[in-house]
C-alpha positions in Angstrom: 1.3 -11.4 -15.7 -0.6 -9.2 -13.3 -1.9 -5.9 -13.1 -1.9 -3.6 -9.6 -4.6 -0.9 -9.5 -4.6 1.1 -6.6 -7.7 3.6 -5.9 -8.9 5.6 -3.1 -6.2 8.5 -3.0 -7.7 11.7 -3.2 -7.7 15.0 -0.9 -8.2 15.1 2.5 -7.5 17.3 5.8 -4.6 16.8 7.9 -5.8 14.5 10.8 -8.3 12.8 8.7 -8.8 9.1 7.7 -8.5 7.5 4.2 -9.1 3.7 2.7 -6.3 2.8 -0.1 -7.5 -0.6 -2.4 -5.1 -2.4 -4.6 -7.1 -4.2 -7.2 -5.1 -6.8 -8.8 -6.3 -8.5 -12.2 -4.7 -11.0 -14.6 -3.8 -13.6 -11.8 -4.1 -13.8 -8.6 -2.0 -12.4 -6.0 -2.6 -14.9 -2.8 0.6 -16.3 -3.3 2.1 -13.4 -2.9 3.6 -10.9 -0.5 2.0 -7.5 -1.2 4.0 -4.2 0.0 3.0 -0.7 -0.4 5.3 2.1 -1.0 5.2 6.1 -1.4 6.6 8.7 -2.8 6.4 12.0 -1.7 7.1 15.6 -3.9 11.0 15.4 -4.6 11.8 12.7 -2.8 12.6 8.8 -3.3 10.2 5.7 -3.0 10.1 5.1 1.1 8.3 1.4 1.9 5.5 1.6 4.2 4.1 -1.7 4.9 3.9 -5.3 4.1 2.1 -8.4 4.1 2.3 -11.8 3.4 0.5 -14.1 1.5 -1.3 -15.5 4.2 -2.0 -12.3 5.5 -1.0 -13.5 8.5 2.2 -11.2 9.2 2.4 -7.6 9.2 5.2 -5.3 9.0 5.4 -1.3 8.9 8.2 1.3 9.2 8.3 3.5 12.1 6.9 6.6 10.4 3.9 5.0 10.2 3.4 2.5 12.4 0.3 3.2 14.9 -1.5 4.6 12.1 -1.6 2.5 9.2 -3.1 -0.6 8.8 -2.2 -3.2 5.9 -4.7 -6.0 5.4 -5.8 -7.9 2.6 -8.7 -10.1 0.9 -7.8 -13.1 -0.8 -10.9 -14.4 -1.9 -11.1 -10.8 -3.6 -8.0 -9.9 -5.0 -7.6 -7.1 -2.9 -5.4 -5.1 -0.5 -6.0 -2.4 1.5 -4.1 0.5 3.3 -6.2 1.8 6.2 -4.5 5.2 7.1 -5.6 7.5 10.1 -4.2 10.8 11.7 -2.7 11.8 8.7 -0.1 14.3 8.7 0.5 16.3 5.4 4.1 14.7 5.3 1.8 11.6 4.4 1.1 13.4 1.0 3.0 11.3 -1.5 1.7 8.7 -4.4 1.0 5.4 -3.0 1.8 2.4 -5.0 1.4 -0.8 -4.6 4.3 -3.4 -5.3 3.8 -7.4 -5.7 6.6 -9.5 -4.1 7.8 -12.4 -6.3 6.9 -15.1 -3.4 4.8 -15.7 -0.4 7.3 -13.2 1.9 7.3 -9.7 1.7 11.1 -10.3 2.3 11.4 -11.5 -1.3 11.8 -9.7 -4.4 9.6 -6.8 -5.5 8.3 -7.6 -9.3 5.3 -6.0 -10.1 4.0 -2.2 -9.2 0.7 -0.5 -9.6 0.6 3.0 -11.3 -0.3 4.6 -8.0 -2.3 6.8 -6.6 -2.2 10.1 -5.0 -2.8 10.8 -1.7 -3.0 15.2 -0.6 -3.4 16.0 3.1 -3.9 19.3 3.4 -2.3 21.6 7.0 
């Protein structure tokens, strides 16, 4: 079993820059397609971005696309969500969701706890 622990959301102006980390622990992810996902106040879970296994293919959906970047480190467990030119639509809690196979176009089976992410007008 796994564990997803995403850090780095916190408060921030609109316009400004932020670094989200999922941490996973328990067994390693590099197998794995890693996607993250938010939810805003009052709304549903809207995917954001994805990457495979390799980390060799990245995908994002248009409402963010230009300004986030998805990477990952497989020698660390990690992956990150670089986000710039935030907009405070972007406030939300970000989670972090572990596909069940090397594609992000597999099954989602594991999600972090998330974490939250205020951008201030």
């Amino acid at each position: 079993q796994v564990q997803l622990v995403e850090s780095g959301g916190r408060l921030v102006q609109a316009g400004g820059s932020l670094k989200l980390s999922c941490a996973a622990s328990g067994r390693a992810f590099s197998d794995n397609g890693i996607s993250w996902v938010r939810q805003a106040p009052g709304a549903g879970l809207e995917w954001l971005s994805g990457i495979n296994s390799a980390g060799g293919y990245t995908n994002y959906a248009d409402s963010v696309k230009g300004r986030f970047t998805i990477s990952r480190d497989n020698a660390k467990n990690i992956v990150f969500l670089q986000m710039n030119s935030l907009k405070s639509e972007d406030t939300a809690v970000y989670y972090c969701v572990k596909h069940d196979g090397l594609s992000t176009q597999n099954g989602m089976d594991y999600w972090g706890k998330g974490t939250l992410v205020t951008v201030s007008a």
